[in-house]
C-alpha positions in Angstrom: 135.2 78.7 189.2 133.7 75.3 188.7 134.1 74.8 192.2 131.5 77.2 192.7 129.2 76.6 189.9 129.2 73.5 192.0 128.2 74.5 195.1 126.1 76.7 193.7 124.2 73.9 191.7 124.3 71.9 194.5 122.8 74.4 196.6 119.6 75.4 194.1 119.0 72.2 194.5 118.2 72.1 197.7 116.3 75.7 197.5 113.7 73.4 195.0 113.6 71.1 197.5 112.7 73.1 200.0 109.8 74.7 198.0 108.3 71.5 198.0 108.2 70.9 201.3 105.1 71.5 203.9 104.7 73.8 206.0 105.4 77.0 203.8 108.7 78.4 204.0 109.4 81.2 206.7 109.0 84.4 204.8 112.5 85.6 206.3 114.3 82.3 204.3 112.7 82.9 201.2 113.4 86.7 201.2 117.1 85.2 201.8 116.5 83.0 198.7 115.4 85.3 196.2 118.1 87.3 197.2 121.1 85.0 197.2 119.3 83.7 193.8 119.6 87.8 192.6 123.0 88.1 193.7 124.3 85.2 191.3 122.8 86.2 188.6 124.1 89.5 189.1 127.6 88.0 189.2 126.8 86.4 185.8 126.8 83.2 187.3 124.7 80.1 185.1 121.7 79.2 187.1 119.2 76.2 186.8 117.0 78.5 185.3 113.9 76.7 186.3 114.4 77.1 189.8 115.7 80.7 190.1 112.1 81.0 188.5 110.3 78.8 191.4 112.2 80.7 194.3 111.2 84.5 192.8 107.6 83.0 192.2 107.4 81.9 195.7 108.3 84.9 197.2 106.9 87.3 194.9 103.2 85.0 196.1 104.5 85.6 199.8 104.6 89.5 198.8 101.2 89.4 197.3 99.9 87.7 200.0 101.1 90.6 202.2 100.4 92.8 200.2 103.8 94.6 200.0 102.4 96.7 196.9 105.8 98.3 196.2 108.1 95.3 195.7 105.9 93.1 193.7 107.4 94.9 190.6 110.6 95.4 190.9 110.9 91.3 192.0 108.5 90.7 189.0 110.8 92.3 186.6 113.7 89.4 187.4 111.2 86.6 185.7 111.2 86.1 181.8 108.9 88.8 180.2 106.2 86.4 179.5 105.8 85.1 182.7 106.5 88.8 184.1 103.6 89.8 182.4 101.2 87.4 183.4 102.3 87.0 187.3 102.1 90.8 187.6 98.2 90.7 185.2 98.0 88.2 188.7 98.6 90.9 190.8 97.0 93.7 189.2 93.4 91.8 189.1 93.0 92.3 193.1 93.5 95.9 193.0 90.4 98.1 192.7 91.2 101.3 193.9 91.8 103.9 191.0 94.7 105.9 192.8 96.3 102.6 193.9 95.8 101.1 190.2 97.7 104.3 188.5 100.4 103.6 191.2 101.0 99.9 190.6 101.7 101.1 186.6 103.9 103.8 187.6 105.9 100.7 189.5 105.6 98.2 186.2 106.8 100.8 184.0 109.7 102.1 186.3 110.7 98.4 186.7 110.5 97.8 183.0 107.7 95.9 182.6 105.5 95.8 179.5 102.6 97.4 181.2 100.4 96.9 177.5 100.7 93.8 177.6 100.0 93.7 181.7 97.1 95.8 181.5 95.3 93.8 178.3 96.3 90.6 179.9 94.3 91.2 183.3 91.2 92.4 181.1 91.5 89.2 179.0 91.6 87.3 182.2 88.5 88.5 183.8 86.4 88.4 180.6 87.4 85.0 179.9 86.1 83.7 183.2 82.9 84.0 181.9 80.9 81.2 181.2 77.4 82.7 180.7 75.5 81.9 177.6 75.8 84.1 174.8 71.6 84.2 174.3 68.7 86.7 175.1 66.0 84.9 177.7 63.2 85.9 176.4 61.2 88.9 173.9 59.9 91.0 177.2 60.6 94.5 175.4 62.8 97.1 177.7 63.5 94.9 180.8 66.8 95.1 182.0 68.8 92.5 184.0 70.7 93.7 187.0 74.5 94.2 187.3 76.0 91.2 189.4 78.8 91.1 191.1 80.9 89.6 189.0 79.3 92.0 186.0 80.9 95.0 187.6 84.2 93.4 188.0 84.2 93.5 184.1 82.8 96.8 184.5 85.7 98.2 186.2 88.4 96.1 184.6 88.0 98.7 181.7 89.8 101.2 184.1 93.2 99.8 183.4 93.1 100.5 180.1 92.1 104.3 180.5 95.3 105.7 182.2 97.7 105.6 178.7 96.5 107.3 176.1 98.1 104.8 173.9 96.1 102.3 174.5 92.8 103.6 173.3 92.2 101.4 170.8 92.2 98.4 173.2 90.0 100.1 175.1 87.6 100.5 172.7 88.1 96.8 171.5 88.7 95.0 174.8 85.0 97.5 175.9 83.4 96.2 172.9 83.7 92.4 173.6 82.4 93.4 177.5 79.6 95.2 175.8 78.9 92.3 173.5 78.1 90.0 176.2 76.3 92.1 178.0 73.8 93.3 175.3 73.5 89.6 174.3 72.2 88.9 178.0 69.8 92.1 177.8 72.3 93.6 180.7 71.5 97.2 179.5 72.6 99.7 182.3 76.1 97.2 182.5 76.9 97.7 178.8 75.8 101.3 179.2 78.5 102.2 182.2 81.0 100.3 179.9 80.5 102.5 177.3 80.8 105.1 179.9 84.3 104.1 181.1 85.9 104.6 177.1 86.7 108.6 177.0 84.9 110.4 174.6 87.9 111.4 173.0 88.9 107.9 172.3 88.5 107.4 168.2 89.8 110.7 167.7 92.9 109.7 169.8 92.8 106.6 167.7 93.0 108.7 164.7 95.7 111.2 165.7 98.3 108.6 166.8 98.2 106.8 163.2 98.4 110.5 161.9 101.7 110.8 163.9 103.1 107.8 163.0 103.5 109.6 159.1 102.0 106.7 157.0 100.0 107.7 154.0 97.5 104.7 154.6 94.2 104.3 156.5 93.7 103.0 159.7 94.2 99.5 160.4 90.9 97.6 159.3 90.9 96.4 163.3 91.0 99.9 164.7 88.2 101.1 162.0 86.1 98.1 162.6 86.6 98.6 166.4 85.4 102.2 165.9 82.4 100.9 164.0 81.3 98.8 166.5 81.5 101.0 169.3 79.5 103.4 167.3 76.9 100.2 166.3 76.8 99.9 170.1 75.9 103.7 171.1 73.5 103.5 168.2 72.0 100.3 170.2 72.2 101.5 173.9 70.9 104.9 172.6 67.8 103.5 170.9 67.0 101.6 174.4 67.2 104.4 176.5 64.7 106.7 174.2 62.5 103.9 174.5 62.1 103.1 178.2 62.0 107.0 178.7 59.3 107.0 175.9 57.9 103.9 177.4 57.5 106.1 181.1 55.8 108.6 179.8 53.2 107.0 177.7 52.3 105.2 180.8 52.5 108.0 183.3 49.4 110.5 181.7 47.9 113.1 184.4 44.7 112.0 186.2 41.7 112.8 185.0 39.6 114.8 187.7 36.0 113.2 188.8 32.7 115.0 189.7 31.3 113.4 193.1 27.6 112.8 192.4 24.8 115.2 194.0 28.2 117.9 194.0 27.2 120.9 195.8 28.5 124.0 194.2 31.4 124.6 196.0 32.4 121.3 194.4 31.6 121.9 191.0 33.6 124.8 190.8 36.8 123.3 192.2 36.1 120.4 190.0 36.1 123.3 186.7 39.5 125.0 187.8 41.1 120.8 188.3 39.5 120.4 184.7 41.2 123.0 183.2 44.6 122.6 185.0 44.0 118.4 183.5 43.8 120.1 179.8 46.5 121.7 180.6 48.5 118.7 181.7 47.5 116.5 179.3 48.4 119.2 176.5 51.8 119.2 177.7 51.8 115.7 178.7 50.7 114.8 174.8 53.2 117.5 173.2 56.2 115.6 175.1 54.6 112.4 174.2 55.1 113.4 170.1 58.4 114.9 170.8 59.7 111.1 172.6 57.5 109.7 169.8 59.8 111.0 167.1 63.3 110.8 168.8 62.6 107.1 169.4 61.7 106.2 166.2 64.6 107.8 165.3 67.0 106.1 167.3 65.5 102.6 166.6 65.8 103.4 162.8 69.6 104.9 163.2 69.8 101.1 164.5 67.5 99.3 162.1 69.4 101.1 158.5 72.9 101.4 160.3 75.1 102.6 157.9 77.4 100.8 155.1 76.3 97.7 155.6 74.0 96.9 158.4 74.5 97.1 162.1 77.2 94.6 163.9 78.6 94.7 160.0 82.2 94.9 159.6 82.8 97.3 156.5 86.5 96.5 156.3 87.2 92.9 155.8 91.2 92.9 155.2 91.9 91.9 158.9 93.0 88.9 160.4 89.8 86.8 161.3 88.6 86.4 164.6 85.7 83.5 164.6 84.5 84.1 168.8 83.6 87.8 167.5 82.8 87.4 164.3 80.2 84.5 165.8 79.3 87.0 168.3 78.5 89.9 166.1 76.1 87.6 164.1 74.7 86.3 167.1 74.0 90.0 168.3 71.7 91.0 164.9 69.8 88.4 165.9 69.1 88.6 169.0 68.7 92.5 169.0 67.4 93.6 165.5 64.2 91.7 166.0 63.7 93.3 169.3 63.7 96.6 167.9 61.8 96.0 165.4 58.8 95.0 168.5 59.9 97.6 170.5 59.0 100.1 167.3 55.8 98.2 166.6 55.1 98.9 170.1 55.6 101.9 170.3 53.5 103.1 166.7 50.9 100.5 167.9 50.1 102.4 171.4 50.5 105.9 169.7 47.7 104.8 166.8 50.3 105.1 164.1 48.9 102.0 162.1 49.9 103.2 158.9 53.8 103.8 159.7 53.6 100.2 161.5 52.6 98.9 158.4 55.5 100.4 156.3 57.8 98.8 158.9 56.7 95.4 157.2 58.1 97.0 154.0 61.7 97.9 155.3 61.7 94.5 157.1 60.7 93.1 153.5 63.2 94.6 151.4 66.6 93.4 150.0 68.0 95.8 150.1 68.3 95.8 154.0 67.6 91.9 154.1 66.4 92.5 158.1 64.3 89.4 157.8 67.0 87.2 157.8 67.6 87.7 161.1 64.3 87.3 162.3 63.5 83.6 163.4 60.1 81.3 162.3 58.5 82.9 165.4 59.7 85.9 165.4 58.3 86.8 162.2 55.2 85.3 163.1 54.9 87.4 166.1 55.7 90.0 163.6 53.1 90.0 161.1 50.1 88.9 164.0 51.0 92.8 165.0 50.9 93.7 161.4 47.6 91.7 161.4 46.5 93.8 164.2 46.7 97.9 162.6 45.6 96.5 159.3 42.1 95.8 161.2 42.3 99.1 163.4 43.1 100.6 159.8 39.8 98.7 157.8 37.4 99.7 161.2 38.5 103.4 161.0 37.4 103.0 156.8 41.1 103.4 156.0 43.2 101.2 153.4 44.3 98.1 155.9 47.6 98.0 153.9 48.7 101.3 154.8 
């Protein structure tokens, strides 16, 4: 009746005013609230819609607060679906524990909440906190900077994206754009237990769900270039990790055995049987040393020539544009193709391969790769002083100093 439409009016009214009062509301007259404001609606009864919405966002903050994991949801699912989504992405950013995560879905979805949209929405909100600069400090080759704090709370963010196999290809995406801004800020091992976190089944998932769906048309161009990129990222990470383990063992050769002077004889033959176990060791030590020396060089050139286009290189263009990655991805050649290039150099430099360092000037060089366009003025001068360098090691061994 309008007489109660009036008192009911009347008295939402005073619930708002109460909200804004301080001290905070006893917890016992806002569960009261939230109830009295359910109980209306369930009656069908026209509420001021903006303050049924302030009473079940108080309370469900009191329930947070307290940590009543098993209500949050259900109270949750009484706000518009927007705002459902985002205060329950609130709620879902505090929890860490993996069995507890998995638990908090099970509530969403039995409430009838859009967990998707939930569990992208607390991802987006933790990476978007982050203010660091998208830039390399320096050209040191293979140092790695540590994992903060706040680095693996992106790390384990990933996790809520793992538990439905639907949603592998925002995994993979939502990974990528971690991984992006980790590489960018040298942050190795981070961007390495990222790509740790997607399963490995993940693109073929990605695959067999479009298959299911019947449509005689490849994947969407975001899924494929999603794919691409996490590939363009193992290709990357890959590369790195040959290198520091290649980078070990050149520096880690056995000990050569010394001869005291005036050795009695005693001494002379101990120091023969630790001469021949060194041969021995530095046989092996030089065999492994050819074996890392080829599976890195390798790996960096897997980067260098990525397929179809170049690494960080988008083959499928018919998507909708997203400038941050897009910027990002460019960014990313630059700041990690030249660094490969050195860490190559490096590593054909200290194993006397002049020649093959030289013939790294003419992939570099050529258009058809076009590399040198993401080296910078000093970059490239860096470049060809090492170039500089085995052409004159070449010319004093009598050899052609051009390779």
């Amino acid at each position: 009746s309008i007489k109660q439409c009036f008192v009911c009016s009347g008295l939402l009214e005073e619930f708002s005013n109460w909200l804004t009062r301080s001290p905070a509301l006893p917890s016992h007259l806002l569960r009261f609230m939230t109830h009295l404001v359910l109980f209306y609606r369930s009656l069908g009864m026209q509420l001021k819609e903006e303050v049924s919405v302030d009473v079940l966002k108080a309370y469900i903050s009191l329930l947070m607060r307290e940590k009543h994991v098993d209500l949050i949801a259900f109270y949750v699912s009484h706000l518009p679906p927007d705002l459902a989504t985002a205060q329950y992405a609130l709620f879902l950013e505090e929890v860490t524990e993996a069995e507890q995560r998995q638990h908090c879905l099970e509530l969403a979805r039995e409430a009838g909440l859009d967990v998707a949209a939930v569990t992208k929405m607390v991802v987006e909100n933790i990476r978007e906190r982050d203010t660091e600069e998208f830039a390399h400090h320096d050209l040191t080759p293979a140092l790695d900077t540590g994992t903060s704090a706040e680095d693996q709370r992106k790390i384990d963010v990933i996790d809520w994206l793992v538990f439905d196999p639907a949603q592998r290809a925002e995994a993979l995406k939502q990974s990528n754009a971690i991984m992006r801004k980790f590489l960018a800020c040298k942050k190795h091992h981070a961007a390495k237990v990222v790509f740790a976190k997607v399963p490995e089944d993940s693109m073929r998932e990605i695959y067999r769900q479009w298959e299911e769906l019947g449509l005689d048309t490849p994947l969407p161009a975001e899924d494929e270039n999603a794919i691409r990129e996490h590939l363009c990222v193992r290709a990357y990470l890959e590369a790195h990790e040959a290198f520091n383990e290649w980078f070990h063992h050149m520096n880690s050769p056995p000990q050569k055995p010394s001869l005291p002077a005036q050795a009695k004889f005693t001494e002379k033959v101990a120091y023969e049987m630790k001469e021949k176990e060194y041969q021995l060791e530095h046989d092996s030590w030089t065999g492994r040393l050819e074996a890392l020396t080829e599976d890195v060089k390798e790996r960096i050139y897997n980067v260098l020539l990525f397929v179809d286009g170049g690494w960080m290189v988008d083959v499928r263009q018919d998507t909708e544009e997203d400038p941050e990655r897009g910027h990002q991805m460019v960014l990313l050649r630059r700041l990690c193709l030249p660094m490969m290039s050195f860490l190559l150099q490096t590593v054909l430099q200290r194993t006397q391969r002049h020649q093959e360092s030289l013939r790294l000037a003419d992939i570099i060089a050529s258009d058809q790769h076009r590399l040198y366009e993401v080296f910078s003025k000093d970059e490239l001068r860096k470049f060809l002083q090492k170039m500089r360098e085995s052409s004159l090691l070449l010319l004093d061994k009598g050899l052609d100093p051009l390779g």
